[in-house]
N, C-alpha and C positions, 0 to 999 in steps of 0.2 A: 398421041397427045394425051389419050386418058389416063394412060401407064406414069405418063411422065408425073401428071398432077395431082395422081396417087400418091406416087414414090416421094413426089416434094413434100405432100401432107405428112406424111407419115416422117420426113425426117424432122419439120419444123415440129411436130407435136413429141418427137422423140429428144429435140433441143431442150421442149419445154418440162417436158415431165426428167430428165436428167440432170437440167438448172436448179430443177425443186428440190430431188431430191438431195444432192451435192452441197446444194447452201444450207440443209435441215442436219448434216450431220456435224456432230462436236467437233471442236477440234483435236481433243485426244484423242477419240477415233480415227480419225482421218488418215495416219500411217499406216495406223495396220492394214486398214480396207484399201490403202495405195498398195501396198504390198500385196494384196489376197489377189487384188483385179489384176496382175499384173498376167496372172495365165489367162485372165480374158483378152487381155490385151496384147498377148503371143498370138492367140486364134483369131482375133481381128486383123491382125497382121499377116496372116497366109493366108486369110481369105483376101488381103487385098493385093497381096501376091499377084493371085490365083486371077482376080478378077482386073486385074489392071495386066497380065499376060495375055489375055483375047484381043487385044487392042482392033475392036468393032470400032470408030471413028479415032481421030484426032483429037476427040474433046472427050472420050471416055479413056482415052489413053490418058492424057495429061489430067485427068480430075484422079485414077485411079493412081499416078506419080505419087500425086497430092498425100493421098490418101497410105499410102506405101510410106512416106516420110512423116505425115501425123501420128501416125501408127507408131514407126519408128522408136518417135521421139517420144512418145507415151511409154514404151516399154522401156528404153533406156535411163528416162529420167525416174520411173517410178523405180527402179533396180537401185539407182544411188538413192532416193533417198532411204531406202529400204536399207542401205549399206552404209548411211550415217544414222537411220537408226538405231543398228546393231551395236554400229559402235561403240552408243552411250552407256549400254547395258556391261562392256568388256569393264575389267579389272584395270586401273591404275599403277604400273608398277613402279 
């Protein structure tokens, strides 16, 4: 039970200090650093692989699903807009 109320602390405070800092950056920034995070968010994504292939319960199986498709859908979506970024930049012809 202490592991567990560890590991919750430490995600709610990991919500809050990620909340801060996401809302403090410009929004010109905000592409490219979608872009830059997106090998974070490769590595986040085999680790959750990795950690939702042990499947230790029923509820760490289906939170690590979860977490395998947040992932997911982080890396995909930050791809496109990375790739309608780029776009703006090409030549008109």
């Amino acid at each position: 039970m202490e592991v567990f109320v560890a590991a919750l602390t430490i995600f709610v405070l990991a919500l809050f200090v990620g909340f801060e800092v996401i809302t403090k950056v410009p929004p010109l920034l905000h592409t490219p650093l979608m872009s830059g995070a997106n090998a974070i968010s490769g590595i986040t994504l085999v680790g959750t692989l990795v950690t939702a292939g042990v499947q230790l319960t029923t509820f760490t199986t289906i939170l690590g699903f979860l977490a395998v498709a947040m992932a997911t859908a982080n890396v995909v979506g930050g791809f496109l807009v990375t790739h309608r970024m780029l776009e703006m930049f090409r030549r008109k012809d």
